[in-house]
N, C-alpha and C positions, 0 to 999 in steps of 0.2 A: 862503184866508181866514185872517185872523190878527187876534190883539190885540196893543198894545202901548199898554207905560205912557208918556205924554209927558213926564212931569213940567214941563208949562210947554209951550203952543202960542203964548204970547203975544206978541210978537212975530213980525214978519215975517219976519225972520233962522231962527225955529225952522222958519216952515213949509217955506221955501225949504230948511234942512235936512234936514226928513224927506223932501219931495218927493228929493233928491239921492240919499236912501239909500233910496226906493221903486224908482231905476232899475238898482238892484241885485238885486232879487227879482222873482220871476213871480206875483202878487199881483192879486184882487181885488175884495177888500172888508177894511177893516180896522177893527178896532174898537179904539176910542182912549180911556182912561182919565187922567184929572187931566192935562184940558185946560185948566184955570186961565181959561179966557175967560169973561166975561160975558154975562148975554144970552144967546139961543136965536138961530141963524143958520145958513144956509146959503151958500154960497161958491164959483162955480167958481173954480179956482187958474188959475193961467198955465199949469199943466201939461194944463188940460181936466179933471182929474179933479175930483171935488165935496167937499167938505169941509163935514161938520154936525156941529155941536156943541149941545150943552143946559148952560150954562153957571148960575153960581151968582148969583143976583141981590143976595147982601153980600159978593161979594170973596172968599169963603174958596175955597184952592188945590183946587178940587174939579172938575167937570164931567168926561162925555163924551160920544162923537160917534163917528163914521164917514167914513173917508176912501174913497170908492166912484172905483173906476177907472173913467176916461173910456169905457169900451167898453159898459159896463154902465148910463150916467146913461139913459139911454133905458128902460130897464127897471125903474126906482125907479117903485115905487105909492103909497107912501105914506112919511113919515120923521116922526118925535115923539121929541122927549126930554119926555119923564112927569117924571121930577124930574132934578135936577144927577147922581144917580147911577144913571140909566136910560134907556135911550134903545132907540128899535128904527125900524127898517128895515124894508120890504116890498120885494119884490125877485121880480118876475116870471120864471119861468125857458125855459117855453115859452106856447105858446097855452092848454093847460090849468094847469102848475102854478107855487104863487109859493110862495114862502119867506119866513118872517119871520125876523128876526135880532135876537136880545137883546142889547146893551151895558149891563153894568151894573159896577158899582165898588165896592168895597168896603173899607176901609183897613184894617188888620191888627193898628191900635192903638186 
Protein backbone atom coordinates (compact mmCIF):
# COMPACT_ATOMS: atom_id res chain seq x y z
CA UNK A 1 0.00 0.00 0.00
CA UNK A 2 1.26 3.50 -0.96
CA UNK A 3 0.36 7.06 -1.81
CA UNK A 4 1.53 9.17 -4.32
CA UNK A 5 1.13 12.60 -5.55
CA UNK A 6 0.22 12.68 -9.51
CA UNK A 7 0.39 16.13 -10.09
CA UNK A 8 -1.80 15.60 -13.32
CA UNK A 9 -3.47 12.09 -14.49
CA UNK A 10 -4.79 13.91 -17.45
CA UNK A 11 -3.93 12.67 -20.06
CA UNK A 12 -3.40 9.25 -21.31
CA UNK A 13 0.35 9.59 -21.83
CA UNK A 14 0.44 10.03 -17.60
CA UNK A 15 -1.48 6.92 -17.19
CA UNK A 16 0.39 4.74 -19.45
CA UNK A 17 3.22 6.44 -17.33
CA UNK A 18 2.51 5.50 -14.02
CA UNK A 19 1.09 2.08 -15.16
CA UNK A 20 5.19 1.79 -16.54
CA UNK A 21 6.60 2.71 -13.21
CA UNK A 22 3.84 0.32 -11.20
CA UNK A 23 5.89 -2.65 -12.96
CA UNK A 24 8.63 -1.65 -10.86
CA UNK A 25 7.22 -2.12 -7.37
CA UNK A 26 5.39 -5.12 -5.57
CA UNK A 27 2.30 -2.85 -4.90
CA UNK A 28 -1.42 -3.12 -4.09
CA UNK A 29 -3.51 -0.46 -3.62
CA UNK A 30 -2.51 2.91 -4.12
CA UNK A 31 -3.80 6.10 -3.15
CA UNK A 32 -3.44 8.91 -5.64
CA UNK A 33 -3.71 12.71 -4.84
CA UNK A 34 -4.10 15.82 -7.50
CA UNK A 35 -5.44 13.66 -10.00
CA UNK A 36 -6.49 16.83 -11.95
CA UNK A 37 -9.55 14.85 -13.72
CA UNK A 38 -12.97 15.77 -13.76
CA UNK A 39 -15.96 13.94 -12.87
CA UNK A 40 -16.19 10.89 -10.49
CA UNK A 41 -15.22 7.64 -12.64
CA UNK A 42 -14.04 4.35 -12.64
CA UNK A 43 -11.70 2.71 -15.29
CA UNK A 44 -10.25 -0.71 -15.92
CA UNK A 45 -6.58 0.24 -17.56
CA UNK A 46 -5.15 -2.08 -20.26
CA UNK A 47 -2.99 -3.11 -17.50
CA UNK A 48 -6.37 -4.90 -15.72
CA UNK A 49 -5.78 -2.89 -12.79
CA UNK A 50 -8.84 -0.30 -11.87
CA UNK A 51 -8.30 3.16 -11.54
CA UNK A 52 -10.94 5.76 -9.49
CA UNK A 53 -10.81 8.97 -9.13
CA UNK A 54 -13.21 11.74 -7.44
CA UNK A 55 -12.49 14.49 -9.62
CA UNK A 56 -13.24 18.50 -9.28
CA UNK A 57 -16.46 19.57 -11.12
CA UNK A 58 -14.78 23.40 -11.92
CA UNK A 59 -11.59 22.37 -13.34
CA UNK A 60 -9.35 23.39 -10.38
CA UNK A 61 -5.85 20.93 -10.27
CA UNK A 62 -7.46 19.04 -7.22
CA UNK A 63 -9.09 15.36 -7.13
CA UNK A 64 -8.17 11.70 -5.79
CA UNK A 65 -8.62 8.23 -6.23
CA UNK A 66 -7.07 4.80 -6.18
CA UNK A 67 -5.20 2.70 -8.38
CA UNK A 68 -6.31 -1.12 -7.03
CA UNK A 69 -4.16 -4.00 -8.57
CA UNK A 70 -5.84 -6.34 -10.91
CA UNK A 71 -5.53 -9.27 -8.23
CA UNK A 72 -7.52 -7.60 -5.76
CA UNK A 73 -10.59 -5.85 -8.38
CA UNK A 74 -12.67 -8.94 -7.13
CA UNK A 75 -12.44 -8.03 -3.69
CA UNK A 76 -13.55 -4.15 -3.95
CA UNK A 77 -17.01 -3.58 -1.90
CA UNK A 78 -17.62 -0.57 -2.15
CA UNK A 79 -15.54 2.81 -3.81
CA UNK A 80 -16.82 6.79 -3.17
CA UNK A 81 -15.09 9.86 -3.40
CA UNK A 82 -17.23 12.15 -0.74
CA UNK A 83 -15.56 15.28 -2.24
CA UNK A 84 -12.53 16.16 -4.80
CA UNK A 85 -10.34 15.79 -1.71
CA UNK A 86 -11.79 12.34 -0.26
CA UNK A 87 -12.23 9.32 -1.39
CA UNK A 88 -12.40 5.66 0.27
CA UNK A 89 -12.35 2.19 -0.65
CA UNK A 90 -13.68 -1.03 0.88
CA UNK A 91 -11.69 -3.86 0.28
CA UNK A 92 -12.67 -7.35 1.57
CA UNK A 93 -9.65 -9.25 2.97
CA UNK A 94 -11.13 -12.78 3.78
CA UNK A 95 -14.55 -14.25 4.33
CA UNK A 96 -14.81 -12.53 7.74
CA UNK A 97 -12.77 -9.26 7.42
CA UNK A 98 -12.78 -5.99 5.11
CA UNK A 99 -10.76 -2.98 5.32
CA UNK A 100 -11.67 0.48 4.41
CA UNK A 101 -9.11 2.93 3.02
CA UNK A 102 -9.06 6.67 3.42
CA UNK A 103 -7.56 8.92 0.42
CA UNK A 104 -7.64 12.24 1.31
CA UNK A 105 -5.48 15.43 0.12
CA UNK A 106 -4.57 18.26 1.53
CA UNK A 107 -2.47 21.20 -0.09
CA UNK A 108 0.18 22.78 2.16
CA UNK A 109 -0.65 26.39 0.94
Amino acid sequence: MGTLNCQSLVGEDKLEELQNELKRIKWDIIGLSEVWRKQEEQLELLSGHTLYFKGSENGKPTGVGFIINKDLKSRITEIEGILDRIARVGIMINNIYSMEIIQAYSPTT
